[in-house]
C-alpha positions, 0 to 999 in steps of 0.5 A: 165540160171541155176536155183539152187545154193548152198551157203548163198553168195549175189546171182550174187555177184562177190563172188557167180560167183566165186563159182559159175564157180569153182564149179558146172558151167560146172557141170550145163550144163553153157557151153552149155547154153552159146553156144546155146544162142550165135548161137542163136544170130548169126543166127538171126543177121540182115545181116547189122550189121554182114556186118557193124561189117565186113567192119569197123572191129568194136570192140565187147565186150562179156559182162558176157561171162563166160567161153567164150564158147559163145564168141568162138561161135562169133568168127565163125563169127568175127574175134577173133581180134575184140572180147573182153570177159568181166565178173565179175568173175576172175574165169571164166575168167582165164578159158576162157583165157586158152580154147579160144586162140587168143580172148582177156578176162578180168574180169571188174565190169563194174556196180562199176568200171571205169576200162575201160574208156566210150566207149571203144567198139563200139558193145557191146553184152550180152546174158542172163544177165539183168534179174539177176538184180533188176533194168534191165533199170539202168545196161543197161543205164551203159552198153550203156556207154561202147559201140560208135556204137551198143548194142545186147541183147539177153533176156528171153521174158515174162518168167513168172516163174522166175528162182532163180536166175532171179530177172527181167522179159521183157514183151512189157510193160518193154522193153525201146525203148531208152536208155540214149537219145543216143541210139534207138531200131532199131530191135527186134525180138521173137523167141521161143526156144522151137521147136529148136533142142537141145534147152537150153531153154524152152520158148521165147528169144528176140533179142533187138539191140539199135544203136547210133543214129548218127552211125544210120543216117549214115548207110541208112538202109531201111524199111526191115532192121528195124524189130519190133516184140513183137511176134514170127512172124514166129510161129504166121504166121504159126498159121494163116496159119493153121487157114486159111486151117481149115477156108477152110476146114469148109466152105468146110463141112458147103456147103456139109451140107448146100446141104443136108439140102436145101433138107430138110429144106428151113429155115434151109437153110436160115439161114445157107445162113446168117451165110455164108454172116456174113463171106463173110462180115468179111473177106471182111472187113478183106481184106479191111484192108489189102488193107489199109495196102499195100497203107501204105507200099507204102506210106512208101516205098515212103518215104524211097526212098526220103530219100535215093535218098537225101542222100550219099549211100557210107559210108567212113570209116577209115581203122584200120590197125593193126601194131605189131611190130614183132622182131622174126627173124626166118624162121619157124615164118615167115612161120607161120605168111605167112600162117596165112595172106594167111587164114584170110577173103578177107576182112582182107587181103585187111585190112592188105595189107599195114602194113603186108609188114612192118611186113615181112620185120622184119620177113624176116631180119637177116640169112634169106636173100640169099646170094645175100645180099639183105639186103644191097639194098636200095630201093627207096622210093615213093618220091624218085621214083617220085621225080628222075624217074616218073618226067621223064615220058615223055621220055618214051612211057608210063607207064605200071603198072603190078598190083598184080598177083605173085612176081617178085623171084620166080623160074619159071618165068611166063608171067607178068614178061616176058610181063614186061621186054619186054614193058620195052624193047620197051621203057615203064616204067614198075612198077610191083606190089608184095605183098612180098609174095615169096622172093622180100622182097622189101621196096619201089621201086627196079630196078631189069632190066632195066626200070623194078621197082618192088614195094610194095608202095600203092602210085601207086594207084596215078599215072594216064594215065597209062595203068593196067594190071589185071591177071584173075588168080590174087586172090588178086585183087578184083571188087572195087580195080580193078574199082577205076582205071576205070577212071585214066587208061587205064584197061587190062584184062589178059585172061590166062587161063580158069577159072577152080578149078583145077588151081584156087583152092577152090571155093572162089578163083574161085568165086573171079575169076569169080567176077572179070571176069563178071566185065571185060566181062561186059565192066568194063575193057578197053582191053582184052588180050588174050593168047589162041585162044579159050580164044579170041574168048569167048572175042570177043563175049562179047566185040568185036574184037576192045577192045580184043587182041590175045597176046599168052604166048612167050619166052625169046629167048635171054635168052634160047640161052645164052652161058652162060648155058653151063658152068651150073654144072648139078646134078649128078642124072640127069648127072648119069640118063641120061647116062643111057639111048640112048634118054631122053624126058623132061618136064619142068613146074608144077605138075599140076592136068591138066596133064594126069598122067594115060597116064604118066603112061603106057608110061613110063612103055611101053617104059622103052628103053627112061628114062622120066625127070620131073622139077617143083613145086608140084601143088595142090599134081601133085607129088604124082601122078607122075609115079614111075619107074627106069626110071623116074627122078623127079628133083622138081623145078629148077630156071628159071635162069639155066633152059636152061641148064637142057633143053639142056639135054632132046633130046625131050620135053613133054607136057602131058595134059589131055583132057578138056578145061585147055588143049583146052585154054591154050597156054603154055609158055614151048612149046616156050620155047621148040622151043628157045632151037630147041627140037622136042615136043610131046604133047596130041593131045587136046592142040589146041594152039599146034598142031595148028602148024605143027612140033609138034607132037602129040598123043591121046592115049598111042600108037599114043604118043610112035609112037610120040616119035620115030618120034620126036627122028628121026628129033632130029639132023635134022638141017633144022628141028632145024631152023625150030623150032629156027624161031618158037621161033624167030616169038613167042618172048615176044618182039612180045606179047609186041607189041601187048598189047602195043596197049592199049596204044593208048587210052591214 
């Protein structure tokens, strides 16, 4: 640490830190110094503990953080809820407290006061702070008593000339290998700053991590995980290896001259001959110690392997839910708190997932709620539910349980509501998950169609003998939630699509994607339906035709045939644009990347005679790269409730995707849709699960997609081309999909 000082104050008194922070700390270089140490830490943590501190979500105290510029540095790594500051300057902390929002710092004298009681930690971490002591042993003996499970250290190591303000030095010789019977060194390693970039410090540094003892007989670390140095192993394996190819190199030149002088001189070359052999010798018996060395690796890992194989691998550890109640009843503050949930660590969501729903609902409380006064529904709890519907399940052909993929509200409704209501309409009782993250706002279990429960209680991980259904585009779901039903359930794997960033998004969400289907295409999962013929196909090769099913995306065909859409009030923009053009061809869906704006593009200006409609949600930024032109309408999302009564509006509908693999795989839910309200489509001509039937038109390129167009316009009002469509739509039903997955259930 800093070397100079400017007042007669007891050095590392509270006083002198004090003055210290306020006068000359930043001036100093502290904050770099504080940084540079705590990277240090981090990077050279042993993986377990960092997984440990993770899994349990441990609570660690930065111990003389200072500015808390070290502590800021932590976070990178821990979340900042899991992070306390603690020094003894009230200076110090005051600064830290206003620079690093979100992490908890105070001061405490933890040598000379009882502030804060015995273990109030379990990790306690402190960078560079014993050596400005007299008596290292007997703060560290103190320190220990602050921490459950571990204490980090990070040391100057065998720092001859000592800064002013350094009173102690650690050497082999002073490094306790126990503190107070309770706590064991388990690691330690030397790593030496001075060939770091930037390096604060100009020698060696130790890393030292003590672990209680019965914390430590609970984490069944092996022999790589325990790391013993007294010195830079890394630099001094260097320093042999460079040995070694100079040894090389000499033997090398030692032959050479050994060849000229056989010429020369035969005594010469005897005893040259002698040395040679001394050497052979010595690395001999050099090898000969390495040969006892592995026997007694194996001797050990041997050992090891007894140990494990006689005790659990799998660790219990109780999940610390945080609850804060939370009274702030405006919208901006729930749409803050939603996005703050939706970037945390996957492990912190899964933590959070049963008290976040109790903190959305008193977010999402008061003025928030629609006009359909949600607010009055009483949802049924988990014992009302089992106690007056699931007791009933005998007079329903099964249990079908939608696990986490979307909420039920939102305005376009997809495939795991459809699939829902239609295996509650073949006579299965239907429970679908959400994570309240739309607008279902659900407390317990609420019938929203008949034989349809929506809920948010983790009790349904109770229920057994029901058949699972996991999404492949469901980000929350993860192996070990998915494989705990292995047992109690039938498991249905719900190919959709293909797995690609532009759906899927960033390359953790497709990586916990792809976990998910290795764990399916593995045979993890009992069932696999898929929606596209191609999808099918990867399946089957990985599991069969017997555990995989062809269910393609479908239509409510009851619900685009409703009379009830003709009596919709229409805006007056689409009303006004429509009247301006002979034929309008529409699209309903999202702005997705996958579709072929360029194309878009040059059609619509081609053909400015036919105005073009858009409907749906932005996905991944599809809006801004949509077309700009008099005669395009882009309406934004319209809900699933009335969208019947806008298709009816179009004369032709549009199916745009580009060419790739989200256009050869997927079966798009519109095309049937398109079908139900008897529209001609035209699609690009790389949708398989389209064109593979005859009454879509399809083009390839701007020109073959206009010729479409006309050709679709000129059958529009044809009445054996309309029914035609409608049987298409009848033969494509949900009802139908149902039947099909409701198969799975026959292994039950």
């Amino acid at each position: 640490m800093m070397s100079k000082h400017t007042d007669v104050v007891a050095i590392n008194s509270d006083r002198y830190w004090d003055k210290r922070f306020a006068e000359n700390w930043d001036k100093m270089g502290g904050p770099q110094q504080s940084r540079f140490f705590a990277r240090l830490a981090l990077e050279n943590l042993p993986k377990w503990i960092l997984r440990e501190i993770h899994r349990d979500k441990l609570t660690v105290a930065d111990w003389g953080c200072a500015e808390g510029d070290g502590t800021d540095v932590l976070s990178e790594s821990i979340a900042k809820s899991q992070l306390f500051g603690r020094d003894i300057s009230q200076v110090a902390i005051d600064t830290a407290s206003v620079r690093y929002e979100g992490i908890s710092f105070e001061a405490a004298d933890w040598l000379a006061s009882e502030k804060e009681k015995a273990g109030s930690f379990d990790v306690v971490f402190s960078s560079n702070t014993l050596e400005h002591f007299h008596a290292p042993e007997e703060v560290l003996k103190k320190l220990a008593l602050q921490a459950r499970k571990a204490i980090v250290l990070l040391l100057p190591y065998k720092e001859l000339l000592r800064a002013d303000e350094h009173f102690s030095s650690f050497t082999p010789g002073n490094i306790l290998g126990s503190i107070n019977s309770n706590f064991s060194l388990v690691y330690s390693k030397v790593l030496d700053c001075t060939e770091v970039p930037e390096s604060q410090w100009l020698g060696q540094q130790i890393l030292l991590i003590y672990v209680d003892n019965e914390w430590f007989s609970s984490l069944s670390l092996v022999l790589e995980d325990m790391h013993i140095d007294t010195e830079d192993t890394e630099k001094n394996l260097k320093a042999m290896e460079k040995g070694l190819f100079d040894k090389t190199k000499e033997i090398k030149q030692l032959r050479e001259e050994i060849e000229v002088i056989t010429i020369n001189h035969e005594q010469q070359l005897e005893e040259l001959s002698k040395e040679i052999e001394a050497f052979v010798v010595n690395q001999k018996s050099q090898l000969d110690q390495i040969d006892r060395a592995k026997e007694r690796i194996i001797a050990l890992e041997c050992i090891n392997s007894e140990l494990l194989q006689s005790n659990s691998w799998r660790m219990t550890a109780p999940l610390r839910y945080i609850r804060n109640a939370c009274y702030n009843k405006k919208k901006t503050s729930y749409s803050i708190l939603k996005s703050i949930y939706w970037h945390l660590p996957l492990f912190a969501r899964q933590a959070l997932q049963k008290p976040r729903h109790a903190i959305v609902r008193r977010f999402r409380t008061g003025t928030n709620l629609s006009s359909d006064s949600i607010s009055n529904i009483v949802d049924l709890s988990w014992g009302q539910f089992n106690e007056t519907v699931l007791i009933n399940r005998d007079s329903y052909k099964g249990v079908f349980i939608q696990e986490f993929s979307i909420d039920w509200n939102v305005p376009l409704y997809q495939r795991p509501q459809h699939i829902s209501a239609a295996m509650a309409r073949l006579g299965y009782l239907v429970i679908y998950r959400t994570g309240n993250w739309s607008g279902d706002n659900v407390n317990g279990f609420r019938e929203v169609a008949e034989n349809v429960w929506v809920t948010n209680c983790v009790e349904v991980d109770e229920i057994r003998n029901a058949v699972r259904s996991i999404y492949s585009t469901a980000y929350a779901l993860t192996v070990d939630y998915v494989s705990k039903f292995k047992d109690s359930s039938v498991l249905v794997y719900e190919y959709i699509d293909h797995i690609d960033p532009e759906i899927s998004g960033d390359k953790k969400n497709v990586q916990l994607l792809l976990n998910v289907k290795k764990f399916a295409f593995d045979g993890g999962v009992d069932y696999i339906v898929a929606s596209a013929n191609q999808l099918y196909d990867e399946a089957v090769e990985a599991l069969g035709k017997k555990r995989v099913l062809l269910a393609q995306n479908g239509v409510d065909t009851r619900h685009y045939r409703n009379s009830e859409h003709n009596q919709v009030a229409l805006p007056v923009e689409l009303e006004e644009f429509c009247n301006r053009y002979e034929h309008v061809i529409g699209y309903f869906g999202a702005l997705a990347p996958w579709l072929w704006y360029d194309v878009i593009d040059e059609l619509t200006q081609k053909r400015k005679d036919i105005g073009f409609v858009f409907i749906g949600p932005d996905y991944y930024g599809g809006s801004a790269k949509l077309a700009k032109g008099n005669n395009i309408l882009y309406l934004g999302s319209v809900d699933y409730k009335i969208l019947p009564a806008y298709g009816k509006k179009f004369d032709v509908c549009f199916i745009p995707f580009k060419p790739g693999d989200i256009a050869q795989t997927t079966s798009p839910l519109k095309l049937f849709e398109y079908f139900a309200l008897e529209k001609p489509v035209v699609v690009t001509s790389y949708m398989r699960e389209c064109v593979q039937y005859p009454e879509v038109f399809r083009g390839s390129n701007v020109e073959e997609l206009s010729n479409a167009l006309d050709a679709a316009i000129a059958v529009k009002d044809d009445q054996a081309f309309k029914q035609s469509l409608a049987k298409l739509a009848d033969e494509n039903d949900w009802d139908q999909r149902a039947k099909v997955i409701a198969r799975c259930f026959d292994d039950l």
